[in-house]
C-alpha positions, 0 to 999 in steps of 0.5 A, a space after each residue: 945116239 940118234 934114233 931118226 924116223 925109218 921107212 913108214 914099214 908094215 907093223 910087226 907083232 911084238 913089243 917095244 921094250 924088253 929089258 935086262 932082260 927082252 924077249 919073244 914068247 918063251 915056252 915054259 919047258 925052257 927051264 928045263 933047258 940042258 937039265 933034263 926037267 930038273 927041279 930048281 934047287 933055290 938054295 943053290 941059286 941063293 948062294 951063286 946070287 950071293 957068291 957071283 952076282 950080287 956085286 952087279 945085280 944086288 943079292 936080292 936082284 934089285 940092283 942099285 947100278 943104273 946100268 945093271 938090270 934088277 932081276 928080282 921078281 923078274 919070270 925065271 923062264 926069261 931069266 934063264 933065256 938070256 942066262 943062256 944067249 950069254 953063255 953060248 954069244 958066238 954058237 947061238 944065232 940069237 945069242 946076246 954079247 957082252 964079255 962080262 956076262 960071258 965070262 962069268 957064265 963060263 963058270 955056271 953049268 946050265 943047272 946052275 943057271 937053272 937055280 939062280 934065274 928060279 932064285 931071283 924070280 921069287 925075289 920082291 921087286 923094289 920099286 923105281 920111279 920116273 924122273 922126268 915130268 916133262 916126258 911123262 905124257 909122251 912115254 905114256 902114249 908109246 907105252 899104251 898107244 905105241 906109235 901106229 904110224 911107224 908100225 910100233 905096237 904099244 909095249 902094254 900089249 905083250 907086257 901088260 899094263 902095268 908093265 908086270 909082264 906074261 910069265 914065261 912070255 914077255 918079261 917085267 918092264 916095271 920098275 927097271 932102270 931107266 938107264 939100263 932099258 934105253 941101253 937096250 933099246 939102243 942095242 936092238 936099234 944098232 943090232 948089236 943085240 940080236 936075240 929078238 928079231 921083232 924088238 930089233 924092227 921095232 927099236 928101229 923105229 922110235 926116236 930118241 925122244 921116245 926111247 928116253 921117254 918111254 923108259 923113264 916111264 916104265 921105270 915108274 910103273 908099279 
């Protein structure tokens, strides 16, 4: 995978990252998606978490696959955003694809994803670490800098320093998995994910290099 230079374009607002889970602003009436404002039931999610997920994401969200994202202490607005791009991949214009995903989410009414995102949102988030001290400086600058002269805003901006997040705004980047947010990165740069335009630009926009390095970063942040 090669991530060259693009055309010098104007900056775009946004974010750098976003991961398994990345998106725009998301207003927090999204929870109530397809469910009439219906309260989280959490037992319910606890036991879709249990039943369905846990094999990939951990029964607690922290995933110990690299290439699966840790959903724990994830915001449960944009847990359920992307719970939904999977489930509607061909209807939805800004619809994520991945047949795994999609299967799965063919037997989860909207409600129950509703639950699962309310569970796993108020789950402890188990730390990660950064593996590479030779890229720590440069995944740094990116994520607290960004790159001004290609257009790319510093990813703390829309996920603050630490890397937490806004809730029911930009998602958590801290402790993610190195491996999983540069597959995301690479899927807005190739356009094979589309459910967040300004991420789509600005993926465009960095090297490998700094793809590598920012989200070995992000993975130590706390």
């Amino acid at each position: 995978m090669k991530f060259p230079f693009l055309s010098k374009r104007p900056a775009c607002r946004g974010s750098i990252l976003a991961a398994a889970l990345i998106g725009l602003a998301i207003p927090a009436a999204v929870l109530a998606q397809g469910s009439a404002a219906a309260k989280p039931d959490l037992k319910r999610g606890q036991e879709i978490a249990s039943s369905i997920c846990a094999a990939c994401h951990g029964a607690d969200g922290n995933s110990t696959i690299a290439a699966n994202p840790k959903l724990s202490g994830q915001d449960a607005a944009y847990l359920l955003k992307q719970l939904n791009d999977y489930a509607r991949p061909t209807s939805d214009k800004g619809a994520r694809v991945n047949s795994i995903m999609t299967g799965i989410l063919g037997s989860i009414s909207e409600a129950d994803r509703l639950h699962v995102a309310a569970y796993y949102a108020g789950q402890p988030h188990k730390p990660g670490a950064a593996r590479n001290r030779d890229t720590l400086e440069l995944g740094q600058r990116v994520f607290r800098a960004g790159v001004p002269e290609r257009g790319v805003p510093a990813c703390s901006g829309c996920h603050s320093p630490s890397g937490a997040g806004i809730p029911s705004q930009y998602p958590r980047l801290a402790g993610q998995h190195a491996e999983y947010t540069i597959a995301q990165l690479k899927a807005f740069h190739d356009g094979t994910r589309r459910n967040n335009l300004p991420m789509t630009q600005i993926a465009a926009r960095l090297t490998e290099a700094e793809v590598n390095a920012v989200a070995d970063y992000v993975a130590g942040l706390r």
